[in-house]
N, CA and C of each residue as an Amber inpcrd file, in Angstrom:
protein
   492
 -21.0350000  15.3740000   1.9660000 -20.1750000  15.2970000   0.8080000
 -20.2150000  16.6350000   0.0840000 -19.3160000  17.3280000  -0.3190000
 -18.8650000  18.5350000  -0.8600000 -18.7020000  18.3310000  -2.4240000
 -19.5610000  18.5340000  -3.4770000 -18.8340000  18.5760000  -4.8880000
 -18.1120000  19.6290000  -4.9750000 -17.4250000  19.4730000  -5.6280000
 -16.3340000  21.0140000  -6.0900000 -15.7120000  20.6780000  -7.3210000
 -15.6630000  22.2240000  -8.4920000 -15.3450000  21.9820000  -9.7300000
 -14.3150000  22.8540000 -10.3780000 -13.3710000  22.6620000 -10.8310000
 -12.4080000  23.9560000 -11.3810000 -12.7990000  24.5440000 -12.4430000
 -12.8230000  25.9350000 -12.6270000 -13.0690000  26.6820000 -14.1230000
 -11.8310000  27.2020000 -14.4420000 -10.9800000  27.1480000 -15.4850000
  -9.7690000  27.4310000 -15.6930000 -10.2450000  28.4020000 -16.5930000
  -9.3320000  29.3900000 -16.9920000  -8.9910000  30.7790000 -17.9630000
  -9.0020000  30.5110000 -19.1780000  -7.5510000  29.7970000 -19.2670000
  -7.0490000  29.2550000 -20.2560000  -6.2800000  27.5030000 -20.2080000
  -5.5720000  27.0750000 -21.2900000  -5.2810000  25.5440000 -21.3450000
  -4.0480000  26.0460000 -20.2920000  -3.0560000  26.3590000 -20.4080000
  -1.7620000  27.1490000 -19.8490000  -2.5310000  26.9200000 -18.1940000
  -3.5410000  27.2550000 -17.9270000  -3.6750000  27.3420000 -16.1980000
  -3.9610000  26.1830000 -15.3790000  -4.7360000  25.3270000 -16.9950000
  -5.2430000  24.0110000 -16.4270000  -3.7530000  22.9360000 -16.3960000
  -3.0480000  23.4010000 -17.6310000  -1.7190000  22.6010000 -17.7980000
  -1.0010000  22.8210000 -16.1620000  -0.9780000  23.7420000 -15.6870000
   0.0660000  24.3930000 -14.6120000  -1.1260000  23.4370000 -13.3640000
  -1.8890000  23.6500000 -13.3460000  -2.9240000  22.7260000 -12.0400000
  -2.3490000  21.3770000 -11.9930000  -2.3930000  20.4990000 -13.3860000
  -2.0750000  19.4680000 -13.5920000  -0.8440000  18.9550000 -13.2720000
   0.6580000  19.7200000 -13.5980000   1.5160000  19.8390000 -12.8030000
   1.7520000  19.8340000 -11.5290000   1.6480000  21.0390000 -10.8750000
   1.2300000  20.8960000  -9.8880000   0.4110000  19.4840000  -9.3960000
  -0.2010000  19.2480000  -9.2580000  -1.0210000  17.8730000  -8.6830000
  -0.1470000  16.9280000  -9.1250000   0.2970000  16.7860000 -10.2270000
   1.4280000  15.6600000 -10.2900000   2.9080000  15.3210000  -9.6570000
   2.9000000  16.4710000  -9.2530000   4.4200000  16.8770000  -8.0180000
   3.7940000  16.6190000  -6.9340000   2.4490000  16.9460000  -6.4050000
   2.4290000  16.2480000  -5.5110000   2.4640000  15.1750000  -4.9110000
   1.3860000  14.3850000  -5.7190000   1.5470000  13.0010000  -5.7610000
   3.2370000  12.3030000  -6.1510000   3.9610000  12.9610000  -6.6710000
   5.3100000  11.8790000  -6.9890000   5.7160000  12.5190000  -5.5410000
   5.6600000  13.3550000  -5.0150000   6.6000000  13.7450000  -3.9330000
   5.8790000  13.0010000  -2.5600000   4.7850000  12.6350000  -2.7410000
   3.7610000  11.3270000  -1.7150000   4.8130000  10.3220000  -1.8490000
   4.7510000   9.7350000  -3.1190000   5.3900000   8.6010000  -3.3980000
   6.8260000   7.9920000  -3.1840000   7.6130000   9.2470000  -2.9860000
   9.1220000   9.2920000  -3.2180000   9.0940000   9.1910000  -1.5760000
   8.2880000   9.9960000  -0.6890000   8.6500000   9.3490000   0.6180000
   8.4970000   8.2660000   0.9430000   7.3660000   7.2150000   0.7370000
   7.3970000   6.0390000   0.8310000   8.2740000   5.1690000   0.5390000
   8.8390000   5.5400000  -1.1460000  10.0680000   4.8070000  -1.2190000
  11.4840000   5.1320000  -0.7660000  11.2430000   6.3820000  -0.2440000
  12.3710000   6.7520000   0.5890000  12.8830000   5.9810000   2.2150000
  11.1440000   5.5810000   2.4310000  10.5120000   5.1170000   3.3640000
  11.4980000   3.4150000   3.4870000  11.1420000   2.9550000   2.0820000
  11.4090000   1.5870000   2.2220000  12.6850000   1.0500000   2.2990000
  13.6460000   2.3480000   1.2750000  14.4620000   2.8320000   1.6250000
  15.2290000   2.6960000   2.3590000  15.3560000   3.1360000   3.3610000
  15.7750000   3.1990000   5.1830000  15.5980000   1.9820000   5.6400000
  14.0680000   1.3450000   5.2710000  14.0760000   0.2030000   6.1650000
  14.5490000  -1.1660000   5.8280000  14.7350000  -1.3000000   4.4060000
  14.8670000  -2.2830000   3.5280000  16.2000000  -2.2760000   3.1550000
  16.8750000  -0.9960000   3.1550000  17.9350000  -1.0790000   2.4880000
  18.3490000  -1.8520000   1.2170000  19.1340000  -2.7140000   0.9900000
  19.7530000  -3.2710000  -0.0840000  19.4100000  -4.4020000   0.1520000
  18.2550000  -5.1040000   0.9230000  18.0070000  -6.5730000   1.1450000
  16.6320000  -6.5660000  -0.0080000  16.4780000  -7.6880000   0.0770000
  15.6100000  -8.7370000  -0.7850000  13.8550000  -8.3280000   0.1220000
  13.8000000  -8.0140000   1.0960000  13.0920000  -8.0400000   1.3740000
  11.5000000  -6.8600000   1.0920000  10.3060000  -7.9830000   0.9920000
   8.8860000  -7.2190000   0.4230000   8.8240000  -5.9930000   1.3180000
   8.0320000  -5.4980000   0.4070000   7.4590000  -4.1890000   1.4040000
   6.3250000  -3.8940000   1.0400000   5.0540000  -3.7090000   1.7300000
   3.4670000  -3.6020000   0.8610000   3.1550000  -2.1050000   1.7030000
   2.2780000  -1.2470000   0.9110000   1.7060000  -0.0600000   1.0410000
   0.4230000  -0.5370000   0.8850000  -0.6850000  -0.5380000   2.1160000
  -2.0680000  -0.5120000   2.0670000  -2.7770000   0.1730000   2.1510000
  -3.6840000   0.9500000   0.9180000  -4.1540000   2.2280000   0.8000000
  -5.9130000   1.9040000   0.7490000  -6.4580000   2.9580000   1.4290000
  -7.9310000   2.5650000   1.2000000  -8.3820000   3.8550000   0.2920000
  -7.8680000   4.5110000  -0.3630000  -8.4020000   4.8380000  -1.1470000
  -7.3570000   4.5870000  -2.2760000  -7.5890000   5.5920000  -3.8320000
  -7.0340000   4.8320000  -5.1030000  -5.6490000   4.8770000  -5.0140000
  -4.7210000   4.3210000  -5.7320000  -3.2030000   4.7520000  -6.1910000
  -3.6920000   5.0810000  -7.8830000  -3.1220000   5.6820000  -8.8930000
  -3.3230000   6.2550000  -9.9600000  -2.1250000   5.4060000 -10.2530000
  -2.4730000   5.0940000 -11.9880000  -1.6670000   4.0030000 -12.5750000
   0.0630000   4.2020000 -12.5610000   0.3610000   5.7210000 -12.6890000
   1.8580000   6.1700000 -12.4070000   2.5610000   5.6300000 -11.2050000
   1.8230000   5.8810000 -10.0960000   2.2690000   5.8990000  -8.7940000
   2.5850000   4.3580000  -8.5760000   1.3360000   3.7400000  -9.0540000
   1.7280000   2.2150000  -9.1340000   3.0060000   1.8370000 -10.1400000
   3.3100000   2.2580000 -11.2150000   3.8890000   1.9600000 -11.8840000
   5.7570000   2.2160000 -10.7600000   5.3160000   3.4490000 -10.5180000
   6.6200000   3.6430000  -9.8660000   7.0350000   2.9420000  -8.7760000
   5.5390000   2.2920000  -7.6110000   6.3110000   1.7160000  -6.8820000
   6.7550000   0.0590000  -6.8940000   6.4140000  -0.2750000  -8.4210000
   6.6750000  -1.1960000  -8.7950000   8.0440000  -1.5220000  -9.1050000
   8.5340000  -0.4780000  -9.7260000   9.8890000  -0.3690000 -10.0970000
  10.8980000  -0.6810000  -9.0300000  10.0880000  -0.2890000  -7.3020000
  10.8080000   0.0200000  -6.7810000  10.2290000  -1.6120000  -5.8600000
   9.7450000  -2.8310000  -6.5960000   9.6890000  -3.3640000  -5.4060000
   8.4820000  -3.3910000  -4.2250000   7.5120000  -2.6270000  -4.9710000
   6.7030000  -2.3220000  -3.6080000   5.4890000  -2.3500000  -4.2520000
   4.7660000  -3.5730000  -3.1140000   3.7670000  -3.7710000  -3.5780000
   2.2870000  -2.7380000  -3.0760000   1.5470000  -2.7510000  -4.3850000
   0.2690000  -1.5300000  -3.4710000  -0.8020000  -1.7750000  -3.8430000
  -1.4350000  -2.1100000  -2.4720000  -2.8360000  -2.6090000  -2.2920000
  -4.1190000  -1.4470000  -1.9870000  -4.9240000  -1.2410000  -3.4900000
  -5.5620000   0.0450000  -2.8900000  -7.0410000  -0.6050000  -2.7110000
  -7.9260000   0.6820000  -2.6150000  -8.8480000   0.6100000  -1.6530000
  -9.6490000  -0.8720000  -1.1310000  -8.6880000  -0.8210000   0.1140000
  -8.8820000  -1.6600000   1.2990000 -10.1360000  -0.6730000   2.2800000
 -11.3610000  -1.6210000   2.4560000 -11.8650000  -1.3090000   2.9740000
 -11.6060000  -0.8210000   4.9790000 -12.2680000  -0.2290000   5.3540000
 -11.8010000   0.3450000   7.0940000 -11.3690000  -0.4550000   7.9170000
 -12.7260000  -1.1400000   7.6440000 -12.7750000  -2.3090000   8.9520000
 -11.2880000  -3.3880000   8.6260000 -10.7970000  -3.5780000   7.4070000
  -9.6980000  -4.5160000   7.2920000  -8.7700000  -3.8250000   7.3960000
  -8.2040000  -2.7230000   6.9500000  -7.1400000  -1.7000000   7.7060000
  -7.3490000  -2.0050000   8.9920000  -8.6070000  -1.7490000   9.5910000
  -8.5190000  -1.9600000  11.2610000  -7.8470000  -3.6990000  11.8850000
  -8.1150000  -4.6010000  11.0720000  -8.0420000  -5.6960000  11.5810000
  -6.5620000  -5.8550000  11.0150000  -6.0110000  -5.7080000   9.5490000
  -4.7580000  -5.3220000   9.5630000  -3.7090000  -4.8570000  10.6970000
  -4.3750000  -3.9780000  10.9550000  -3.1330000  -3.5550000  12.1220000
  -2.8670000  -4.2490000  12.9740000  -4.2870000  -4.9220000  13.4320000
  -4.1080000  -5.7420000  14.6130000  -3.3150000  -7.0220000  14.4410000
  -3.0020000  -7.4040000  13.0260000  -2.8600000  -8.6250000  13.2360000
  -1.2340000  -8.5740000  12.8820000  -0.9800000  -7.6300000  11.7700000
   0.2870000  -7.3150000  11.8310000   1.2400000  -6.0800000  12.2910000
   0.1400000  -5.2570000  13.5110000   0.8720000  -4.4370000  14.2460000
   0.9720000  -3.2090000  13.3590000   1.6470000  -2.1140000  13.4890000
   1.7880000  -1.2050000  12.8640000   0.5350000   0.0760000  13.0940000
   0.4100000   0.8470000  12.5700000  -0.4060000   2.0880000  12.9350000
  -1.3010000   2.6360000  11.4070000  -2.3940000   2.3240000  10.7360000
  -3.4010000   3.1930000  10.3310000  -2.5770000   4.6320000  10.1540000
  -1.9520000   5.1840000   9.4570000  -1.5780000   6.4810000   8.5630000
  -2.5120000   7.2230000   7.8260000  -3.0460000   8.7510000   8.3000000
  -3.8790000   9.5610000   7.1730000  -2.3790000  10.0820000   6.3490000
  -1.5550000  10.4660000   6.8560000  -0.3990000  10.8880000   6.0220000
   0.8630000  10.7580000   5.6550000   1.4870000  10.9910000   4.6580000
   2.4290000  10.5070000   4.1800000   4.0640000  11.4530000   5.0690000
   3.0180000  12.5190000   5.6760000   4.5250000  13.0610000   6.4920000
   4.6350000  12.4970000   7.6650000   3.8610000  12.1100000   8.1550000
   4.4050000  11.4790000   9.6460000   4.7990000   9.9250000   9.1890000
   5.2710000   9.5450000   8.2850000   5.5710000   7.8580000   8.5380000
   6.6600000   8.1250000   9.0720000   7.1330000   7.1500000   9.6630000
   8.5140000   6.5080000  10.1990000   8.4190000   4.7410000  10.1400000
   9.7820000   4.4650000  10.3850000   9.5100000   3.2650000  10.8140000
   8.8830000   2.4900000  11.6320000   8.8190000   3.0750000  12.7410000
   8.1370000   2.6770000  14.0440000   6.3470000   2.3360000  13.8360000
   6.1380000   3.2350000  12.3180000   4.3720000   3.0560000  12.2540000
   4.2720000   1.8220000  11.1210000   5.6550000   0.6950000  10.9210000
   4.7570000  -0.0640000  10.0700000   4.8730000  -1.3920000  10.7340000
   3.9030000  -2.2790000  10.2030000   3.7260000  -2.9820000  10.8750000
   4.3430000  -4.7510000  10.2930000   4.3210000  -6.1350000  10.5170000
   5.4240000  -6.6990000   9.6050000   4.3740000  -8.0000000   9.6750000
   4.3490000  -8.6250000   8.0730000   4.2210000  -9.9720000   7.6320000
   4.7680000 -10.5430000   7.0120000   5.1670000 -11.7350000   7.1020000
   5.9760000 -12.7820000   6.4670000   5.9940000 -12.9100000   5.0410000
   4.5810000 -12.9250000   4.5520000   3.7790000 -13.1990000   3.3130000
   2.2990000 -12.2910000   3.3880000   2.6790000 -12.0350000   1.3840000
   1.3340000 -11.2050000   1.3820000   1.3320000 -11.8690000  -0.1940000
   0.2420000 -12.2220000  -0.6560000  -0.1440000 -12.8390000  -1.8140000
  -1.1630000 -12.5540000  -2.1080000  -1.9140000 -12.9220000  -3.1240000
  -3.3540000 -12.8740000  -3.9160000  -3.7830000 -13.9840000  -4.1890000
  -4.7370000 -14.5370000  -4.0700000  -5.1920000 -15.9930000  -4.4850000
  -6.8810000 -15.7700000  -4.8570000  -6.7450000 -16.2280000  -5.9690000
  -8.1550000 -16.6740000  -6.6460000  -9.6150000 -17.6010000  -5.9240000
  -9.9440000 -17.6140000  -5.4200000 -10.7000000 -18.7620000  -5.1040000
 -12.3820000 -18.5790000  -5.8860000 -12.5960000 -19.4370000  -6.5630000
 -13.8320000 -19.3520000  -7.1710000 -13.7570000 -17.5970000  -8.3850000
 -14.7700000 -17.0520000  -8.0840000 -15.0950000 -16.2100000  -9.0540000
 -14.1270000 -14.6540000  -8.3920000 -13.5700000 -14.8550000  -6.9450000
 -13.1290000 -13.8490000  -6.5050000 -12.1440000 -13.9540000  -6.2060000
 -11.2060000 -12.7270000  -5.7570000  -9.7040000 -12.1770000  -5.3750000
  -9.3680000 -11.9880000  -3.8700000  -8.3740000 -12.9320000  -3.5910000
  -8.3830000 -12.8460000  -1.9530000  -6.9250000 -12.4050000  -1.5840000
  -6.5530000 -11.1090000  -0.7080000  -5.5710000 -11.0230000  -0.3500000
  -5.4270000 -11.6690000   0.7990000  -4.0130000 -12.7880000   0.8140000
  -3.5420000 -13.1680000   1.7770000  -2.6020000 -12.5470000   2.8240000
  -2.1900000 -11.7560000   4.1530000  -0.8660000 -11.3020000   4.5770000
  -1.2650000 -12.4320000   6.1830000   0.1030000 -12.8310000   5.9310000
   0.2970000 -14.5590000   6.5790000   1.6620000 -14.1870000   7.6690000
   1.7040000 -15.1500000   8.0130000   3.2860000 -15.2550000   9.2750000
   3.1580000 -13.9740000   9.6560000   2.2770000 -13.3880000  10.0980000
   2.5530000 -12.2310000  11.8270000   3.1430000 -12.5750000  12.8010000
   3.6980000 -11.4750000  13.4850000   4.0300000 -11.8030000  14.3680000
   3.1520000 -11.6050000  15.8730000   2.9690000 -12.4000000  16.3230000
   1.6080000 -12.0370000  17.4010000   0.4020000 -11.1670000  17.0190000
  -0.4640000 -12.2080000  16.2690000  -1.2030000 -11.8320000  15.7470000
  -2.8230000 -11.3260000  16.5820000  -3.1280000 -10.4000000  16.8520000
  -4.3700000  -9.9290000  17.6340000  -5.9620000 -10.1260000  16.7890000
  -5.8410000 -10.3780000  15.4670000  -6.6960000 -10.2570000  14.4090000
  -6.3390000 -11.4080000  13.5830000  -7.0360000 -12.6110000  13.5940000
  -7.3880000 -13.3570000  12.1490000  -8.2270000 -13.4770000  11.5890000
  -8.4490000 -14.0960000  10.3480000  -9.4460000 -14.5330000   9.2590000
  -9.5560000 -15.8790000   8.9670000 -10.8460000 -16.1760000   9.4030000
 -10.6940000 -17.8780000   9.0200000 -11.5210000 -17.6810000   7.7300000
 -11.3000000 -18.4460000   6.2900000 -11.9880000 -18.5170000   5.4140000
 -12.8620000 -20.0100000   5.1980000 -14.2040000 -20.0380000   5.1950000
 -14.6510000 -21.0890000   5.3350000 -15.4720000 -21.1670000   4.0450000
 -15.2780000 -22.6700000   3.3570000 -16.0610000 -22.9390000   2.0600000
 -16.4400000 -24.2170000   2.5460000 -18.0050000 -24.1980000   1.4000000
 -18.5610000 -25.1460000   1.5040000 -19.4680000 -25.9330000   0.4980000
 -19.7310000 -26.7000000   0.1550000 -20.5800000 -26.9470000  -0.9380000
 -21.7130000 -26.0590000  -1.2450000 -22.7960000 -25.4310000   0.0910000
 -23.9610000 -25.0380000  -0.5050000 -23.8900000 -23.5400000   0.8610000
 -25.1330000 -23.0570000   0.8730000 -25.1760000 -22.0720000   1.7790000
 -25.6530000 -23.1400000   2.9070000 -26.7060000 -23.5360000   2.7150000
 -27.2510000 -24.6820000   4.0280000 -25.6270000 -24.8590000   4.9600000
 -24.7370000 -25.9450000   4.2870000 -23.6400000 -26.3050000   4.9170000
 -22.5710000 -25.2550000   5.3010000 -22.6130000 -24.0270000   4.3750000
 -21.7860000 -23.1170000   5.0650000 -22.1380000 -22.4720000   6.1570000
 -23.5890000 -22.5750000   6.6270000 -24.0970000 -22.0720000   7.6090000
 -24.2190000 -22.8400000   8.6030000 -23.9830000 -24.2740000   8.5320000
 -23.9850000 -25.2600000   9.6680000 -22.0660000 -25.0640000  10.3600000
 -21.3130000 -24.8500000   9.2430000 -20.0020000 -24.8680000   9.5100000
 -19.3970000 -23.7150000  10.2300000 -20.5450000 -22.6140000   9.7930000
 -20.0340000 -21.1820000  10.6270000 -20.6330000 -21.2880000  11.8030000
 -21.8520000 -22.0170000  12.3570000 -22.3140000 -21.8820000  13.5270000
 -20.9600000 -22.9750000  14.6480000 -20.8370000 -24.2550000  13.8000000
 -19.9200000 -24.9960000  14.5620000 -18.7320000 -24.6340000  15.2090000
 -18.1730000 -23.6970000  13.9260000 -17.0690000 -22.8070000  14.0930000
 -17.1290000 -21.4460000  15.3000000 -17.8070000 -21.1830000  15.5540000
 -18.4810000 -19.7930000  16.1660000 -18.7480000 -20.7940000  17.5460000
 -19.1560000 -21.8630000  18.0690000 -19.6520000 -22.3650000  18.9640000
 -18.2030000 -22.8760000  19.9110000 -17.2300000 -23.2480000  18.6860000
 -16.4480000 -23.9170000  19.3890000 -15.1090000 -22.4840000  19.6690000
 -15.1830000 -21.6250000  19.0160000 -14.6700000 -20.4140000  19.3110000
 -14.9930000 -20.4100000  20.4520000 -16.7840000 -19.9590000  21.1710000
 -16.8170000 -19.5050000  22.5180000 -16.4120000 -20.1480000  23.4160000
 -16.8880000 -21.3970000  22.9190000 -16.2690000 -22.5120000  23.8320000
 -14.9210000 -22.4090000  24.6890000 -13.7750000 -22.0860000  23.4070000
 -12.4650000 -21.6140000  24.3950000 -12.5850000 -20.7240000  24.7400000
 -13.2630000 -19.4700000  24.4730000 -12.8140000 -18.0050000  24.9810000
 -13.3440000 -18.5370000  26.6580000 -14.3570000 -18.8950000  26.6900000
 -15.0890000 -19.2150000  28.1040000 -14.1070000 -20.5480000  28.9220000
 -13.9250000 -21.3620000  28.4300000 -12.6520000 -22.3720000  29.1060000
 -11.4300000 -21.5280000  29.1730000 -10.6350000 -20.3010000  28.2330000
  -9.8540000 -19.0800000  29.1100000 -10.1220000 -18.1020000  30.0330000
 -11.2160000 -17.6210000  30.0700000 -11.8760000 -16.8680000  31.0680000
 -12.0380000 -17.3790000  32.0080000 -12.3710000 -19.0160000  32.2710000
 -12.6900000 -19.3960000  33.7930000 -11.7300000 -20.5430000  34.1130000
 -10.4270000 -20.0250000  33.6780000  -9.2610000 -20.8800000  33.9220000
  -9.1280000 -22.4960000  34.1830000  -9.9200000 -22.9030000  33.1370000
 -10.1670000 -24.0580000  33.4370000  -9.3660000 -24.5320000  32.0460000
């Protein structure tokens, strides 16, 4: 990890940095919605941006305006399982998108359960990656339910493997 710190001159140099960095970021942003743009055209239809690191309250604000929902820091491993389940391609940058790198769900929601925040993205299409969410009264029983669950998983993978 690299710290690094700016020493500015004067307010005038730090004002002009700040600028700067703020054109960048809107000009990030404007492709995406340029992005959705193209693909969405004039229909009704969602469009979600999944970012694993932050969006800054502007950027959100803007792609709100525009319809577009943005989910930030999403951890790796669920970007990874993301893709799989609704296709599409993991992006470090905002110049290579096209259409071809996103990937499509039916439904994407938020739901509460207990003390925490669960994003839902539902109706894939050939899905390679799911999430089963399992609750239970206590840990004892959630741990009897994940082994059952996990047992009867292998169960088929091994009744597909030996074509039976």
């Amino acid at each position: 990890e690299v710290n690094s710190g700016f020493f500015y001159k004067s307010a005038d140099e730090r004002e002009k940095f700040v600028q700067a960095e703020r054109k960048f970021i809107e000009d990030r942003v404007n492709k995406i919605i340029a992005l959705k743009r193209k693909v969405c055209g004039e229909s009704n239809k969602g469009f979600v941006v999944i970012n694993q690191k932050g969006v800054d309250p502007l950027s959100l604000d803007a792609f709100a305006k525009e319809d577009i929902v943005a989910l930030r820091r999403a951890k790796r491993r669920n970007m990874e399982r993301l893709t799989l389940a609704c296709g599409g391609i993991a992006m470090n940058s905002v110049e290579d998108l096209t259409p071809d790198c996103l990937g499509h769900a039916g439904l994407v929601y938020e739901h509460t359960l207990g003390e925490e925040k669960f994003t839902f993205v539902e109706q894939c299409d050939n899905p390679r990656s799911v999430t089963l969410l399992l609750k239970g009264p206590n840990k004892h029983t959630l741990t009897q339910i994940k082994d059952a669950v996990r047992d009867g998983l292998r169960a088929v993978k091994n009744a597909l493997e030996d074509g039976k």
